[in-house]
N, C-alpha and C positions, 0 to 999 in steps of 0.2 A: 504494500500500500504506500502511498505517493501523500506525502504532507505538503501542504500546499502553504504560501507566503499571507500573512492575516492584512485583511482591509477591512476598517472602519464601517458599521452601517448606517445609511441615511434613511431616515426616517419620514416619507412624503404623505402617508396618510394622516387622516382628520378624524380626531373621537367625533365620534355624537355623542352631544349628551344623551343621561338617561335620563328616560320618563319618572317622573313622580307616581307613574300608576303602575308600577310596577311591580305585583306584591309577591316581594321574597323577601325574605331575613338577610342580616351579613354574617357570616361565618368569625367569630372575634380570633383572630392571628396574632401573633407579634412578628414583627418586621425584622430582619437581617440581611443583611450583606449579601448577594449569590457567589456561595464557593464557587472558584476558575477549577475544573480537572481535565483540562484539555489537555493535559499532558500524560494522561492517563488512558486517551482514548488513543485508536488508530481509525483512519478513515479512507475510504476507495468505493469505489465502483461495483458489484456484481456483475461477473460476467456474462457477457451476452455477445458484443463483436456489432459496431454498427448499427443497423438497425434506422438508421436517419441521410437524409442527404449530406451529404460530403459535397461542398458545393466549388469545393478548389483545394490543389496544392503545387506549392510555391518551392521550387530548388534554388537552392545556392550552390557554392564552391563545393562544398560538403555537407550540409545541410538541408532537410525539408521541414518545412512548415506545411501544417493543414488547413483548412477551415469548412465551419460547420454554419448552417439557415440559425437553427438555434439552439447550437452547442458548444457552442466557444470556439479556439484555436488550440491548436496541439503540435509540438514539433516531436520529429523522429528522435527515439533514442536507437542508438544502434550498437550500443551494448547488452539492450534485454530485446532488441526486437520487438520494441514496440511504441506505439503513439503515448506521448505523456500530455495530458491536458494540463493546458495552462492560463486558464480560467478558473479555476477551482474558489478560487477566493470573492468573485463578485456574489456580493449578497441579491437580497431581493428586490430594493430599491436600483438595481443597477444591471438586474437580468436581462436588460434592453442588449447590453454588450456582447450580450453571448451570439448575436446574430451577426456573423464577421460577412463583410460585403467583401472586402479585397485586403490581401496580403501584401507587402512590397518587400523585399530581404536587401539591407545595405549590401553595395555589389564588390564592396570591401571587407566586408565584416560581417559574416554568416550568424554572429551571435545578435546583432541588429536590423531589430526589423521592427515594421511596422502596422498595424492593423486599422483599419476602416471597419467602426464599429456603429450600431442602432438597430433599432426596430419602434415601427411605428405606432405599433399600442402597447408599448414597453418604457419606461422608465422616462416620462415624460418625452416622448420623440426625441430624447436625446438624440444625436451625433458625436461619436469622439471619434480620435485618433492615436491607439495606445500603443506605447513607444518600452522596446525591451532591449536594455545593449548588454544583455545577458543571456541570451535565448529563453527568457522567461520565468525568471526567477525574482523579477522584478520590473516595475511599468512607471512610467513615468504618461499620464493623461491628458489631453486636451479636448475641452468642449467648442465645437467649430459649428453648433447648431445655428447661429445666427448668420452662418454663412452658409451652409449647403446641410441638406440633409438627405440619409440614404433610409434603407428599408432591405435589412440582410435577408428578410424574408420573404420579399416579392419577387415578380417573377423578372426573368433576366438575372437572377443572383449568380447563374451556372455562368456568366461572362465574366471573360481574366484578361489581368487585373484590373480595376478603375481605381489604382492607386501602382506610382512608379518613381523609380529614383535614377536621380542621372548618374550614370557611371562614372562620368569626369568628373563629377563635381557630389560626392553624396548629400552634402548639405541642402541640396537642392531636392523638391519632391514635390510632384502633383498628385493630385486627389479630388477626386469627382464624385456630382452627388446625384442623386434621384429628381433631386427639385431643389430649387434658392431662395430662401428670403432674402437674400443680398443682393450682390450686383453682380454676382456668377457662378454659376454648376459646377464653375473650374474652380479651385482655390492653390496656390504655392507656398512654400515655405522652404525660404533660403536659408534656414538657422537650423535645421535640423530635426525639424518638427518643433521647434517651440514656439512660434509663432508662422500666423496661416491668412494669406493676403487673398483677394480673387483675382481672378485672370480677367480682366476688362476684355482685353482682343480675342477672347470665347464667347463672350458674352456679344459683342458687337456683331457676330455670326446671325441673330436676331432671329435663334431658334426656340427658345422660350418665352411662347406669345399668351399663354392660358395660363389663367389662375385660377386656383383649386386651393381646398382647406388638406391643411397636413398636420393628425389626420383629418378624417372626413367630421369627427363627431365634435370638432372641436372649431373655434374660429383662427384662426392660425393660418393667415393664408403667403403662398409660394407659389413662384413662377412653376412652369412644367411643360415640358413639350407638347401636352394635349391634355384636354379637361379629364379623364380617365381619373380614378379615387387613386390612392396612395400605393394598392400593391400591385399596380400595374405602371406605376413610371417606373423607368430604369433612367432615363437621362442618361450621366456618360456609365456608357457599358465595360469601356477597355482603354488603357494608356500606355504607350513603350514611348522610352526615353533612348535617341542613338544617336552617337556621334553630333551631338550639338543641337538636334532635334528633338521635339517631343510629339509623338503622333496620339491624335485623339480620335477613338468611334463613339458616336452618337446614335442611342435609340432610336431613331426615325428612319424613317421611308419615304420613297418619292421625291427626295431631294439628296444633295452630297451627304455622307454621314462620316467619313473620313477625311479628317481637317489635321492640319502641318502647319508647326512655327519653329522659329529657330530660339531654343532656352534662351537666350539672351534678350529677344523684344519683344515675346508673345504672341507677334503679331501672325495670327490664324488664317490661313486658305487652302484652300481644296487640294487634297495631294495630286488626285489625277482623275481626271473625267472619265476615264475607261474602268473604274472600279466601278463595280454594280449599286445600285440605290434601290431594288425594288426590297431589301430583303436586310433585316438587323444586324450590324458588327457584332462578334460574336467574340474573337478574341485577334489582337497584335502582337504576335513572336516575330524571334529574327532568327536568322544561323550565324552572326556572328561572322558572315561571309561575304556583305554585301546586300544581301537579299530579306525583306519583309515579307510576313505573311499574314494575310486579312483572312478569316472568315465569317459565315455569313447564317445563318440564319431565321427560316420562315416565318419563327412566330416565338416572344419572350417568354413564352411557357412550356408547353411539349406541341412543336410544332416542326418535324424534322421532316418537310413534305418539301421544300427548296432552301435553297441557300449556295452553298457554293467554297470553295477555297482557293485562294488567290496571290500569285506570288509578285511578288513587286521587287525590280532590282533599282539600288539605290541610285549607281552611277548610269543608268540607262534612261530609267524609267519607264521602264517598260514592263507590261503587265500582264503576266500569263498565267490563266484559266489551268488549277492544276486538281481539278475536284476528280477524285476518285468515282464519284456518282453525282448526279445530279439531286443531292438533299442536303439541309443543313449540315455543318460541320462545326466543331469544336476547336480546339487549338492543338496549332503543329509542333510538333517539341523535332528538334533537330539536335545529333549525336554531337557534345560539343568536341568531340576528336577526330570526329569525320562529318561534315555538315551535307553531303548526301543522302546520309541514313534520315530516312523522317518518320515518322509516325502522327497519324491522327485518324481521330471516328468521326460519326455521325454524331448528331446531339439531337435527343429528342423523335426517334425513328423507333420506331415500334417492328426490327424484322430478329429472327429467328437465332435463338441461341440455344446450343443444345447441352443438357447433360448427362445424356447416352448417347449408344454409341448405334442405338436400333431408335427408333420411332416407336413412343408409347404414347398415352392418352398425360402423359407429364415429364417428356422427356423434354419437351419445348419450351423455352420460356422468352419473353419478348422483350426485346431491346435493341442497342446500337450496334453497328458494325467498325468494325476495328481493320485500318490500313497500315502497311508499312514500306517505304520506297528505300530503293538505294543509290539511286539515281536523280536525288535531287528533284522528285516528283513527278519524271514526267511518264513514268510506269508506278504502279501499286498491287499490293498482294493483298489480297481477303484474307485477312489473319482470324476473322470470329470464330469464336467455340461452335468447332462443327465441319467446319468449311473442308469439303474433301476436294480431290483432285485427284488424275488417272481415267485410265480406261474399264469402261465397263467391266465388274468381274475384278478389276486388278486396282481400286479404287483406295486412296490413303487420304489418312486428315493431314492434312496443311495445319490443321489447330484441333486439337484435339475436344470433347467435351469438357465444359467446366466442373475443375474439381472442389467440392464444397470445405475440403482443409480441415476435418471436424466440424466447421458448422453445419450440423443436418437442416437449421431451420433454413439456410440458404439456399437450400435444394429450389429447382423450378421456379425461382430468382432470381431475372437477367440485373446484367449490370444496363444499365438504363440512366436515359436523364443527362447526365453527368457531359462537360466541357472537358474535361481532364485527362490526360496521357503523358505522361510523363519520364524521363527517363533520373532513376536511382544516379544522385552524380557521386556517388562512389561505386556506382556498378553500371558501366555502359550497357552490362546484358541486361538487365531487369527494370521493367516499369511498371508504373502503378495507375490506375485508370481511376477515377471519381462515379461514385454513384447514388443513385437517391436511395441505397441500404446501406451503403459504407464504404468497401475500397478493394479492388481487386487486383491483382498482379502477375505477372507473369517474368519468368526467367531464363526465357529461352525465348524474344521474339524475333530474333535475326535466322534462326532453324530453316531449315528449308522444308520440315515435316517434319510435326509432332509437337507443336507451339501449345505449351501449358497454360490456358485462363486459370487461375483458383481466385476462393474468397478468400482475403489478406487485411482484415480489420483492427487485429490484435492493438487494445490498447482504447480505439475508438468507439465508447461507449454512447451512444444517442439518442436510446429510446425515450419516448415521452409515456409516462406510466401511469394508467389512470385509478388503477385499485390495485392491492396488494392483500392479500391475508398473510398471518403467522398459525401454522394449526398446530396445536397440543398437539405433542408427541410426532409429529409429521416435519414441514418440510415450508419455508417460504413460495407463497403460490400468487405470481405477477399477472396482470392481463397490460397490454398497452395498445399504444396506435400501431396499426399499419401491419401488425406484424401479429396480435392475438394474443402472447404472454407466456410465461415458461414455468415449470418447477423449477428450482433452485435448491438442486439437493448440496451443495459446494458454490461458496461465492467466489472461489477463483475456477472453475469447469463450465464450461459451455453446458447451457440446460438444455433440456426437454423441450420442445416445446409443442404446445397446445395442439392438438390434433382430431377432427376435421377442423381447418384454417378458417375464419370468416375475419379475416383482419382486424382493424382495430375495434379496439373489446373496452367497455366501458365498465364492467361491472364484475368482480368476482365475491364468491358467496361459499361460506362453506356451513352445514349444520351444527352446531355447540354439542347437541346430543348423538351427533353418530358423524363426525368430520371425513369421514368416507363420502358422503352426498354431500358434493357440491354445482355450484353452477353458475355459469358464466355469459355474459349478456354481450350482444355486437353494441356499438355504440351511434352507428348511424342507418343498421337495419332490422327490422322485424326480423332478429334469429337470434337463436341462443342454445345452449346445451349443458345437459346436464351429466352427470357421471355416481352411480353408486359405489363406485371400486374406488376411488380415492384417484381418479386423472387417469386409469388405466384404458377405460372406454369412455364415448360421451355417446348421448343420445340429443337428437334434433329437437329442440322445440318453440315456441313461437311467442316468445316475450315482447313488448313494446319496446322503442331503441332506446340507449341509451341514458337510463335511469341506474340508480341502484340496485343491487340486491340483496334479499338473506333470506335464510331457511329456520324453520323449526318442526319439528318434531311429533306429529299429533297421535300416534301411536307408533307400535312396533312395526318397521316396515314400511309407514305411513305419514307424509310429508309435506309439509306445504309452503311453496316457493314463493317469496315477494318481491316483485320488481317495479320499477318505479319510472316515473314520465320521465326525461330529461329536459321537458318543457315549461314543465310547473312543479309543483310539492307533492304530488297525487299517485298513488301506491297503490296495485292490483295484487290478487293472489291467485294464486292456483293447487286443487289439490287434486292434480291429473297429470303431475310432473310435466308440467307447464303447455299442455294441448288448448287448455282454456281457461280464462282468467276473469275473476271478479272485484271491481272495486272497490279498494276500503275505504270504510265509512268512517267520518268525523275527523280525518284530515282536512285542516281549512288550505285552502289554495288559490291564487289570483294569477292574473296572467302578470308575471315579472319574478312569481316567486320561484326558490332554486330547486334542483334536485333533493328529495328527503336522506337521509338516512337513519337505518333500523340498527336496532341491538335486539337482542332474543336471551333472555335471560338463560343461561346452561341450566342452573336448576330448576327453573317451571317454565318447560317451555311453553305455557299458554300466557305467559308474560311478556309483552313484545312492546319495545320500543321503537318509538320515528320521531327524529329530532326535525322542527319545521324550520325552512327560512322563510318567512312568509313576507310574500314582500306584492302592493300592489302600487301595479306602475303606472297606473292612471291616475295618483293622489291631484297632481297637479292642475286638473279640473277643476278643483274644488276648492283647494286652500295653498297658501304658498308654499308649505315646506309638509316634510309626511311625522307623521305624528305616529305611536302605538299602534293605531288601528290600522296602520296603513304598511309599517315595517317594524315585524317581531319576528325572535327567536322562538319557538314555540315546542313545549314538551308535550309531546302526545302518546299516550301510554294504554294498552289494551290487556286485557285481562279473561280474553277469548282469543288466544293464537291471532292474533292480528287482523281478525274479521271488523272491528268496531274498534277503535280510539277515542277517548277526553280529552281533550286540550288545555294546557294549562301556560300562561304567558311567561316566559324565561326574562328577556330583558331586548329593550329594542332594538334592531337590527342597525347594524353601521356599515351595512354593503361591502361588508370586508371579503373580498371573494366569496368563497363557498368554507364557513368559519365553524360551520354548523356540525361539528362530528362528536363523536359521542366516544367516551371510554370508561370502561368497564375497570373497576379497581377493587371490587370483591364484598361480600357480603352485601350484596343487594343495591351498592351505592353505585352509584351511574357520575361520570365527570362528563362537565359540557363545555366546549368551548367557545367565545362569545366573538373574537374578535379582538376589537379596539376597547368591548368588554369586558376583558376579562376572561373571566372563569367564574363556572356554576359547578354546583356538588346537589345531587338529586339520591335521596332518602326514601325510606317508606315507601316504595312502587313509585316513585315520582310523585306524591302527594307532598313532598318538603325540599323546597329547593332555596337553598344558600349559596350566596354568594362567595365565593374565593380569593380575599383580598389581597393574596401575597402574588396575585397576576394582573399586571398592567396590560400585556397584548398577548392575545393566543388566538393567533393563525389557524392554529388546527394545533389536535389534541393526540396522542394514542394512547398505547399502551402494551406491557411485554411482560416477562416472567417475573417474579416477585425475588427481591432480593436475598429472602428466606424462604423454604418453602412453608406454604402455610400461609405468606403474611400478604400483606397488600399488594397488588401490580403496582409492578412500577408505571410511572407517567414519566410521559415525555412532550415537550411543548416546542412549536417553532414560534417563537415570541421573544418575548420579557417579563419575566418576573416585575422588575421595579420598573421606573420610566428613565432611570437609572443607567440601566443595565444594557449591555448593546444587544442586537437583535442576533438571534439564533437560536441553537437548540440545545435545551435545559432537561434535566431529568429530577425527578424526584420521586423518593421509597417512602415517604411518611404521607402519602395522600397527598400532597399540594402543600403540607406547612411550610417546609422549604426546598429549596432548589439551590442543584448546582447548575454549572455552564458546562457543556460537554461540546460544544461546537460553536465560534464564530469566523473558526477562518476559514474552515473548505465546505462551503454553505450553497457553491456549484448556481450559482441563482434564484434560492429558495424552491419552494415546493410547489411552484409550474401548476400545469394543470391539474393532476392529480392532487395536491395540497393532501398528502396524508405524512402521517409518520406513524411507521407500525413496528410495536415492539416486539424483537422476537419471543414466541410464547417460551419457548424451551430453554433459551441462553441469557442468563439476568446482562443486563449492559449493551443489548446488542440492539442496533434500532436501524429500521430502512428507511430512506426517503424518496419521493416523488421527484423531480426536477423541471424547469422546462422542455429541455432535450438533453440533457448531459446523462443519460441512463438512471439507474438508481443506485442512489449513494447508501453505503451501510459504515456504521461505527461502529466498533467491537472494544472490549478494553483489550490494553498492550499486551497484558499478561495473559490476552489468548479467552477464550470465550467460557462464559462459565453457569455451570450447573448452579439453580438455587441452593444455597447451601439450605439444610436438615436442622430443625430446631436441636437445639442439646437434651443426648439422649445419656442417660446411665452408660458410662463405658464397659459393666459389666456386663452389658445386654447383647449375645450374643449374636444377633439380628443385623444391627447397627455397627459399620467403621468406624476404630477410633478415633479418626479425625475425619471430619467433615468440613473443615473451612476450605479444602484446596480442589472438592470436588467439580469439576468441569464439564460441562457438557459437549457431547459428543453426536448428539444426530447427525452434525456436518461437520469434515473434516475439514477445516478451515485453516488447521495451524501446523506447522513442521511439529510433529511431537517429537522431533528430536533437537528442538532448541533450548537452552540452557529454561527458558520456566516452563518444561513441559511438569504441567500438573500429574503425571504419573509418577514423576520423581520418587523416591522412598524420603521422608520424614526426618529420619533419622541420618546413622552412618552407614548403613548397609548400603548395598550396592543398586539401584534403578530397578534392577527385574526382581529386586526380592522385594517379597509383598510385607505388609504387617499383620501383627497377627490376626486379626479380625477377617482379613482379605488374604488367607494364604491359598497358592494355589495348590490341588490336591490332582494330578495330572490321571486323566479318567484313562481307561486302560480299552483302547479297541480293538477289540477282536476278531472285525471282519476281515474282507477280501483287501487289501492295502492298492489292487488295480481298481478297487471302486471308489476310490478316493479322488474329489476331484477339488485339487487346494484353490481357498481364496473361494469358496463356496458356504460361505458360512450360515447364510440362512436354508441352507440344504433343499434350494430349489431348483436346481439342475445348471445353474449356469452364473457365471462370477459377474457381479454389477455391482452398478454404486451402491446399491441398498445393501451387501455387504460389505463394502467400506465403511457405514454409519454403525450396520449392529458388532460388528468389532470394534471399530472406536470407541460406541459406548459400553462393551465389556470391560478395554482393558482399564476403562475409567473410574467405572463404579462395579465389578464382576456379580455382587448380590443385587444391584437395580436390575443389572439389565441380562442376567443370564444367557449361555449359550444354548441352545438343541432345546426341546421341550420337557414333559416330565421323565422322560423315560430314559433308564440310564446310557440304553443304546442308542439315541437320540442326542444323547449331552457329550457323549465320548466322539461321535462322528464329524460332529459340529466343530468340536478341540480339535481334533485331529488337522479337519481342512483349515480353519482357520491357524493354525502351525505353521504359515507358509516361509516363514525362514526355518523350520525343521531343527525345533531344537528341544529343549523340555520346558519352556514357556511359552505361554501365547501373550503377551504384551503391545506397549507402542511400537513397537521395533518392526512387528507382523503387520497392523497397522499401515506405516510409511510403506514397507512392502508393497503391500496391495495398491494403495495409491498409486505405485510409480510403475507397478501394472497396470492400473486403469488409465496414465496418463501416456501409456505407450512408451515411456525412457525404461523398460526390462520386458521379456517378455513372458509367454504364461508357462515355459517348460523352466526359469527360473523361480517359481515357486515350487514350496516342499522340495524333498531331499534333491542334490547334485549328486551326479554321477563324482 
C-alpha cells in the first residue's frame, strides 16, 4: 500500500439551520480533542485493474504519466510494474481535480510535469494547473478559472495534449480551455507555471462567438465555440510546441481548425489550406524528423465513422493523406530511434476484436483497430486482436486474440474509445494503448506474426462504486458502474466478478438472517438478480432501476426482497424472489426526494428500517426558502417485515448529497447520519431518537466488526467530529462518544457517488470507501488486520487461548504472514511454529491412500481455491474458532494432511504463504506437499 502526501481540507458547504420543530432530545456528551492514529492505519486501493476510461498517456525521456475523466493522474513505476496514483490526497472539496484534461512532461526533466485539471459540476468549476518537479510527491497549484476553463469529463477529453511545453525554452507552456471568461481559450506562462497570461492572437482568430452559462445551472457565463451546454465544448483539443513554433487544433468544423505562431509573437494563422476542416483535431505529434502529424476525427464522443491522419512536412509543407482507413484516428507515436516505425488506431470505431481463436457467441468484442508502419506511413499492417493473414487452409494471426492477463472480468472487452498508442520509452518493443476500461499493451508489435494484445492495468484502479456490503463470516461484496461488481475474497487479487453481467449495478443487498441470499439491482435498467448460494449462481429478476436494496427473512426458506425508486424515497417488495413487486406503505415521498435506505434488524426480522431524505422541490411556489415540511430527514420504521412504515421526523435536510444512511451499532440502536447535521442515535424500535453532539459533519455513516467481541460496532464517519477538526474519516468503538482520525491524507476525492463507508464485519479497523473514480479505497491497521478480540475468559478454561489480545483475523489473506508482526508469532520465547498451551497442535494421524491426497485442498472439495487460502489462514490463526475437516476424525486428519502443503509436522502461517504463492502463480501445484 502507497501513502500518499497530506492536503489540507476546504470546507465549501453551508449548514442549514435546524428547525425548532424538530422533536428529538440531545444526547449530553463531553467534548474532546479527536485522537490523530493515522499512523497507525495503512491505506490503498482493492484490487480490480481499470475499470474507467484512461483518457491519455504522456512519455518522457524515461518516464510515463497517465491520466484518468475522473481518476486522477498516475505515473509508471517501473520497479513494481505498476501505475502509482498521484492524486490520492485531494479531498472532497477538490475532487473536481481528479478529472485530468491534458498532461505536458518538462522535455528536460521527466520528474516535471504538468496537469490541466476540472470538472464542471465538481469543486466549484474550478480550473487549475498542478505543477510536480518531483514526479508527484509533491504539487505546487494554480487557479487559472478566471481565465479558461476545461471539463476532464466531456467529451473530446480522449484529445492529446491541450497543454505543451516548449523544448527550447521549458519555462514556457501553453494551455487551452473548453470555454473563456477572459480574453482567451489560449492562456501562457513564461515562468514556469507560476503565473498564466492569455494568448490575444488566438483569441483574435474570432472563433469564440457564443455565450453559454459554465455550468448550465448556474449564471457564470463564457465564451465557447457554439451554444452547446458544458460537456460538449472541447474548445482547444491539442497543442505541440517545435522548433520555435507552437501548433494549435481547435474543436470546430467547417472552417480552419489548425492554426500556427511562432512562440515569440503569438501571432496565429492557418498552417495550410490543404489540411481537412470537415472533421475535429484529434491529436498533434511529431517524429522529431521534420514531419507533423494531424489527426482527425468525426465526432467528440464515439464517432469513428471519418476522420482521417495526416502528415505535414515542416520544410516543404506539404501535406500527405496517410490514413490507414478512411475513419477517425487517434495519435501517431513514432519510434524515437527510428522515426519510420509508427503506430496509430482508430478512435471511436466500433469493428471486431477477438479473444479466440474460433468464433463463439462471445468470442467478439467491439472496438478500434490498431496500425503499425515502417515506412514512415505510407504502407500499414492491421495489427488488431484477430487479424489473420495467408492462404486458405494455411491461415496465421498477424495478432493474435487478446489475452485477459488474469483479468477474467476483461474477457469480451475491447479496448475501445481511447486516443492513445504509445510507445514504452524505455522499451522501443512495447506499447500501451488507452481505453474506456483501462490500459492495454503489447510487447511484441514490430513481429511479423503472432503480435500479443493483453489487459495491462496493474496499478490503475477507476471504478466508480455504488454499494458495497461487508457479510458476517463471508467476504466484501462490491457492485459498481459499467462493469456490475466483484467479490473480494483478497484486496490485493483480482476478484470475481458478478456473473450474468448487466453493467452498472446500483444496489447490493444481502439477508442478516441467512447472508447466503443476496441481491443485486442494475442501476439504469428494469433487471436484477438474485442468488441463494452466496454469489455462486444468480437468478433473473425484474426490480425497478436503480434504487436500493435489502432482504429479510419471513420464514424458513422464505424471503422478501426491497428495492427502491432511484427517482424518489418510494420502496417496493417482493415475496416471489422479485417476479413481482408491491409498494410500501407510509413512506412519505415528493418529487426531488432521494433514494431511501433500509436496515433489517438480524434479530427480528419483521423489524425493518428506511431512512427518508424527503425533500420537495417544488417549495418555491409557495414561500421563499423550504422549511421542515418541505426538506426532512425522516425515520421510518415497520414492524410487519416492511409491508407498512410510521414516520417519524429526524432533523431537517441540508441537501448534503445522499447523507441519509443508516448504521447499525448493536442492541437495537440504529446510528443516522444527518449531514451538515450531524449525527442521530435511534433507540426503542426508533420510537427515541437523540441527537449526537460530538458530530459536527457526517457525510455518511457505517459500520464494521466491534473492537471486542461482544461489544459495540464500530463507526466510522466521513466528516468531522468538531468544526475543528479537518475533514475525513474518523472511527469510533464507544458509540459516537468519541472519535479518532484514521484518515485525512489519502481521502482519493471523498466518497463520489456511492458516499458509503462500510466496515468490514469480520476485521475490527478495516473500512472501504466509495470514491469518485479512483476504485475503492480500504484502510487496515499497520499491524495487519484483526480479529475482534474475546472478552476475558478464566485462563483455566480449557475452551478458551491464553491470550486473546493478538488474535487476527483471517477470512482474507491480506498480509505477508511472514513479516516480522505476523500475529501467529508465539508469545513467549519458543520458537513461531510452537503453539501455547491452550492451542497445541496434536498432528491427526491418516491412514488413507496418501495418492488420494490432493494438497492445498483444504476445505476437501475437490479442487484448490481461494476459499482454501481463507479456511487455512483462519486455522493457523485461531485453530479452536475455526477448525479443520468436520466432526469426524477421518475428516479432520485429511483436511491436516492436504493442508500440510510444505510437508512437515505443522500446518501453520508458513502452509498458509504457501498456498498463496500457488494461487498467485510465482510456484506451482507439484511444489506443494512432499518433494521428491
Amino acid at each position: 500500500m502507497k501513502l500518499k502526501s497530506k492536503i489540507l481540507s476546504v470546507v465549501t458547504s453551508v449548514t442549514v439551520a435546524l428547525s425548532a420543530a424538530v422533536a428529538v432530545t440531545t444526547m449530553p456528551v463531553s467534548f474532546a480533542e479527536s485522537k490523530d492514529i493515522q499512523n497507525e492505519y495503512n491505506w490503498g486501493t482493492l484490487e480490480i485493474g481499470g475499470a474507467g476510461f484512461v483518457s491519455g498517456i504522456v512519455t518522457g525521456q524515461k518516464e510515463m504519466y497517465l491520466r484518468t475523466d475522473v481518476g486522477g493522474a498516475y505515473r509508471y513505476d517501473y520497479e513494481k510494474n505498476e501505475w502509482v496514483q498521484l492524486f490520492g490526497m485531494l479531498n472532497d472539496a477538490d475532487r473536481g481535480m481528479l478529472s485530468v484534461k491534458g498532461i505536458a512532461i518538462d522535455p528536460t526533466d521527466d520528474m516535471t510535469a504538468y496537469f490541466l485539471c476540472g470538472c464542471a459540476y465538481f469543486s466549484d468549476a474550478r480550473t487549475e494547473i498542478i505543477k510536480t518537479t518531483d514526479g508527484g510527491k509533491t504539487f505546487e497549484r494554480v487557479d487559472v478559472t478566471d481565465l479558461i476553463q476545461i471539463h476532464g469529463n466531456g467529451d473530446g477529453r480522449q484529445c492529446i495534449e491541450p497543454i505543451a511545453i516548449d523544448p527550447d525554452n521549458p519555462d514556457v507552456i501553453y494551455a487551452g480551455g473548453d470555454v473563456t471568461a477572459g480574453e482567451s481559450c489560449l492562456i501562457k506562462s513564461t515562468d514556469a507555471g507560476k503565473t498564466w497570461k492569455p494568448v490575444k492572437g488566438y483569441d483574435d482568430l474570432g472563433m469564440y462567438t457564443s455565450e453559454i452559462k459554465w455550468p448550465l445551472w448556474t449564471e457564470h457565463m463564457t465564451r465557447a465555440l457554439n451554444d452547446g451546454e458544458y460537456r460538449f465544448q472541447n474548445g482547444i483539443g491539442c497543442i505541440l510546441i517545435e522548433d520555435g513554433k507552437v501548433y494549435v487544433g481547435t474543436s470546430i468544423t467547417g472552417q480552419t481548425n489548425i492554426h500556427v505562431a511562432d512562440v515569440d509573437t503569438d501571432e496565429f494563422t492557418e498552417l495550410s489550406a490543404d489540411l481537412p476542416t470537415a472533421n475535429y483535431p484529434c491529436s498533434i505529434t511529431s517524429d522529431k524528423n521534420g514531419n507533423i502529424f494531424f489527426t482527425y476525427i468525426a465526432g467528440l464522443a464515439f464517432s469513428g465513422s471519418a476522420g482521417g491522419a495526416y502528415k505535414y512536412n515542416t520544410a516543404t509543407g506539404k501535406v500527405t493523406d496517410i490514413s490507414p482507413k478512411a475513419n477517425a484516428f487517434g495519435g501517431i507515436t513514432a519510434d524515437k530511434n527510428d522515426p519510420n516505425k509508427l503506430l496509430v488506431r482508430t478512435c471511436g470505431l466500433w469493428a471486431d476484436q477477438w479473444y479466440e481463436e474460433e468464433w463463439t457467441d462471445t468470442s467478439i468484442a467491439w472496438g478500434d483497430y490498431f496500425f503499425k508502419s515502417t515506412d514512415g506511413g505510407e504502407t500499414w499492417t492491421n495489427i488488431t486482436p484477430g487479424k489473420k493473414d495467408g492462404e486458405y487452409g494455411q491461415e496465421y494471426f498477424i495478432s493474435n486474440p487478446i489475452d485477459t492477463n488474469g483479468y477474467d472480468w476483461i474477457y469480451g472487452k475491447a479496448c475501445h474509445w481511447g486516443s492513445g498508442m504509445v510507445i514504452d520509452p524505455r522499451n522501443p518493443d512495447k506499447i500501451l494503448m488507452t481505453s474506456g476500461n483501462g490500459v492495454f499493451a503489447c510487447d511484441n508489435p514490430w513481429a511479423e506474426k503472432g503480435v500479443q494484445f493483453y489487459f495491462s492495468p496493474s496499478g490503475v484502479e477507476e471504478v466508480v462504486a455504488l454499494d458495497m456490503v461487508s457479510i458476517p463470516g463471508g467476504y466484501p461484496v462490491s457492485v459498481i458502474g459499467d462493469y456490475d461488481g466483484f467479490i473480494h475474497v483478497d484486496p490485493n487479487e483480482i476478484p470475481q466478478q458478478h456473473k450474468p453481467n448487466m453493467g452498472s449495478t446500483a444496489a447490493i443487498a444481502y439477508c442478516p438472517q441467512n447472508p447466503d441470499v443476496m441481491i443485486r439491482v442494475a442501476e439504469n435498467e428494469s433487471i436484477g438478480y438474485y442468488t441463494l448460494d452466496g454469489g455462486k449462481t444468480w437468478e433473473k429478476m425484474a426490480p425497478s432501476a436503480g434504487g436500493k436494496a435489502a432482504i429479510t427473512q419471513l420464514d424458513e426458506g422464505k424471503y422478501r426482497f426491497f428495492n427502491g425508486s432511484k427517482d424518489d424515497a418510494s420502496m417496493s417488495y417482493s415475496d416471489d424472489y422479485g417476479q413481482t413487486w408491491t409498494a410500501c406503505s407510509g413512506l412519505p415521498s415528493a418529487y426531488g426526494s432521494k433514494p431511501t435506505y433500509m436496515y433489517v434488524d438480524p434479530e427480528d426480522p419483521s423489524l425493518v428500517y428506511a431512512y427518508v431524505t424527503y425533500f420537495n422541490s417544488s417549495w418555491h411556489y409557495s414561500k421563499p426558502e423550504p422549511d421542515i415540511t418541505d426538506a426532512c430527514y425522516k425515520l421510518c420504521v415497520s414492524t410487519d417485515y416492511g409491508k407498512t412504515f410510521t414516520s417519524k421526523d429526524v432533523v431537517m435536510y441540508d441537501q448534503c448529497d445522499s447523507a441519509a444512511r443508516i448504521a447499525a451499532l448493536g442492541d437495537g440502536t440504529i446510528i443516522l447520519g444527518a449531514g451538515w447535521n450531524g449525527m442521530y442515535k435511534a433507540t426503542n424500535k426508533g420510537q427515541t431518537i437523540e441527537k449526537i453532539d460530538t458530530v459536527s459533519y457526517c457525510k455518511t455513516v457505517g459500520y464494521g466488526a466491534p473492537e471486542k467481541e461482544g461489544g459495540l460496532n464500530t463507526l466510522y464517519i466521513y466528516g468531522k467530529p468538531q468544526d475543528s477538526d479537518p475533514e475525513g474519516i474518523y472511527r469510533s468503538t464507544d458509540g459516537g462518544e468519541t472519535w479518532v482520525c484514521i484518515n485525512t491524507n489519502n481521502i482519493y476525492g471523498g466518497t463520489g457517488n456511492g458516499n458509503f463507508l462500510v466496515g468490514d464485519m469480520n476485521t475490527f479497523g478495516t473500512v472501504y470507501m466509495s470514491t469518485v473514480g479512483c476504485g475503492i479505497v480500504y484502510g487496515c491497521l499497520s499491524d495487519g488486520p484483526v480479529k475482534p478480540t474475546e472478552p476475558t475468559e478464566d485462563p483455566t478454561e480449557e475452551t478458551e487461548p491464553t491470550d486473546t489480545t493478538d488474535v487476527t483475523e483471517a477470512t482474507d489473506p491480506t498480509e505477508d504472514p511472514t513479516e516480522e508482526t505476523d500475529p501467529t508469532e508465539a508469545t513467549d520465547d519458543t520458537e513461531a511454529t510452537e503453539a501455547t498451551d491452550d492451542t497445541d497442535q496434536t498432528v491427526p494421524s491418516y491412514t488413507g491412500d496418501v495418492d488420494d491426497l490432493l494438497y492445498g485442498d483444504v476445505d476437501l472439495n475437490g479442487v484448490v481455491e481461494l476459499a482454501d487460502v481463507a479456511r487455512l489462514s483462519k486455522y493457523t490463526v485461531a485453530p479452536q474458532l475455526y477448525p479443520l475437516g468436520d466432526d469426524t476424525p477421518e475428516s479432520v486428519a485429511k483436511a491436516w494432511a492436504q493442508a500440510n502443503v510444505k510437508y512437515d509436522d505443522t500446518v501453520d502461517a508458513a502452509d498458509a504463504l504457501k498456498l498463496i504463492e500457488f494461487k498467485v502463480k510465482s510456484i506451482t501445484e507439484d511444489m506443494l506437499g512432499p518433494q521428491e
